[in-house]
N, C-alpha and C positions, 0 to 999 in steps of 0.2 A: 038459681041455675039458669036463669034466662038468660045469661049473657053470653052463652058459647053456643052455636049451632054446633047443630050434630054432622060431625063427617070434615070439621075444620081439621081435626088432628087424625093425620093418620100414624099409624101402626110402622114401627122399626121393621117388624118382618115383612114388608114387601120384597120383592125380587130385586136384585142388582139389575142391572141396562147392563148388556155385554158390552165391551170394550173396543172400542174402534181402531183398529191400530194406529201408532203413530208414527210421523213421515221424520226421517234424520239418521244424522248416524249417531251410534254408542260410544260413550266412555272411551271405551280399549279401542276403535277403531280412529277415532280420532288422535291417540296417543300414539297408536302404534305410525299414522300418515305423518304425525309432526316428529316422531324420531326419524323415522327414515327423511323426510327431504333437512334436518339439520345434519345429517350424516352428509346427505351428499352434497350438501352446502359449504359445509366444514372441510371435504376435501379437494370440492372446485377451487376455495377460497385458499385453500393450499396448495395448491398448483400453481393457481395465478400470479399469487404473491411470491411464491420464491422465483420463477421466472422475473419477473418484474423488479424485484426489490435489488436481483443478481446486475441485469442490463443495468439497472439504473446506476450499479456501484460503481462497475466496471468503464460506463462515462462517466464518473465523476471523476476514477483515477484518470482518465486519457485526460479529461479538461487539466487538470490538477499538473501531469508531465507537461504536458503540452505548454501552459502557464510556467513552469518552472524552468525547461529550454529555452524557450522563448528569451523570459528573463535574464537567463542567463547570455545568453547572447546580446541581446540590446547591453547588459554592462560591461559585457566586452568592447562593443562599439564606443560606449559615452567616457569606459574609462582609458580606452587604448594599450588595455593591458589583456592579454590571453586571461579567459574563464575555460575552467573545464569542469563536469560533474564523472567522479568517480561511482561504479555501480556495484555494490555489496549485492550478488543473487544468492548468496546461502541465510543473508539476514534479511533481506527485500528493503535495504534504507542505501542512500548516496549519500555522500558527501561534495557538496561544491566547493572548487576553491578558486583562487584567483593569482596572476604570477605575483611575484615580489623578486625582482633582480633574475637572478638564476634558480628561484626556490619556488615553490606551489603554498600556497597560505590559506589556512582551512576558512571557509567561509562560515557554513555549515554543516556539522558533521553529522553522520547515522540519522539522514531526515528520511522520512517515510509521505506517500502519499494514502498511505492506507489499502494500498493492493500489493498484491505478490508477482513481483522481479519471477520471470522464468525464464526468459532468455535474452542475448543481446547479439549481433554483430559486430559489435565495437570490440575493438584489438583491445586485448587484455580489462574490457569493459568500464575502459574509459572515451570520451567525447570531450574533445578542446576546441573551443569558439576563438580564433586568432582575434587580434584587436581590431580586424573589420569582421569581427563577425560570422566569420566563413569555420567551417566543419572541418574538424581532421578527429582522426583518430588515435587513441594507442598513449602510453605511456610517456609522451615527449616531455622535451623541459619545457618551460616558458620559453627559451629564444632559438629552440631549435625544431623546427616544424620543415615537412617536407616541403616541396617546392610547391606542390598542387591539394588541394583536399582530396579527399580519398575519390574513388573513380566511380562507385555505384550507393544505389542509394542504401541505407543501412537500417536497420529495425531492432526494435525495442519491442516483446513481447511479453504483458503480462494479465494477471487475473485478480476477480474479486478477492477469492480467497483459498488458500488452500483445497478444499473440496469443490471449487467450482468449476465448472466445465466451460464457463464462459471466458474465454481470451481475447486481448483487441490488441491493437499493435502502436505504436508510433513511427514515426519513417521522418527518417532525416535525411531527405534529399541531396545528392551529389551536386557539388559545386557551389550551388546556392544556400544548404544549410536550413530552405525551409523545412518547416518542421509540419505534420500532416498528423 
């Protein structure tokens, strides 16, 4: 028994040390801080986005008309024959065509740029590019255009999509045919 002093081991039953509190937050307080800022995360991030993702659509169509006019004029210039684009607003597609003799010959028919046709200026919602290139409007033949392009400038207005509130316009300039 020599080998253990006396008082090396002590006894289970001493007192507990009271408890110091501890510094943080709890479980449920932490859980409850991260659902709320993912909520309000989730519908900043919804806002922002549909603003955003709407503008963006809406110039993609203006680039996309805008390109398409254009074009279309330039091959009225190169081929010296009248182009016009027909405007379907109950379907939101046009049809381009280009003259042949005294007839209109579909280029392309029921094209879309991916927005919604809501309104236009153009007489019976059509636009004819003469073989220089110049604006008129309305339903003519290929060889029978008024003596001057129309007298003001004219507009094209449409939207991303049906439910969108966002509208932009194109403007086809009087006389000169630019297109804006």
């Amino acid at each position: 028994m020599g080998m253990f002093k006396t008082g090396q081991f002590k006894s289970h039953s001493t007192t507990l040390k009271t408890r110091r509190p501890v510094s943080g937050f709890t479980l449920i307080e932490m859980v409850v801080t991260l659902t709320v800022m993912a909520i309000i995360g989730a519908l900043a991030t919804n806002v922002l986005w549909d603003g955003t993702a709407e503008k963006a659509s809406v110039e993609s169509c203006s680039q996309n008309f805008r390109a398409e006019f254009r074009n279309l004029q330039a091959q009225a210039r190169a081929s010296k024959l009248a182009h016009r684009v027909v405007l379907n607003l109950s379907t939101h597609t046009y049809t381009t065509q280009k003259e042949s003799g005294t007839n209109w010959v579909d280029i392309d028919t029921d094209k879309s740029v991916g927005c919604n046709l809501v309104s236009t200026d153009f007489t019976d919602n059509v636009l004819v590019f003469n073989l220089r290139g110049f604006p008129f409007e309305g339903n003519w033949g290929p060889t029978s255009f008024p003596s001057s392009p129309f007298g003001s400038d004219k507009v094209l207005t449409y939207q991303a999509n049906a439910s969108s509130n966002e509208q932009s316009t194109l403007i086809v300039k009087k006389g000169t045919g630019l297109i804006e």
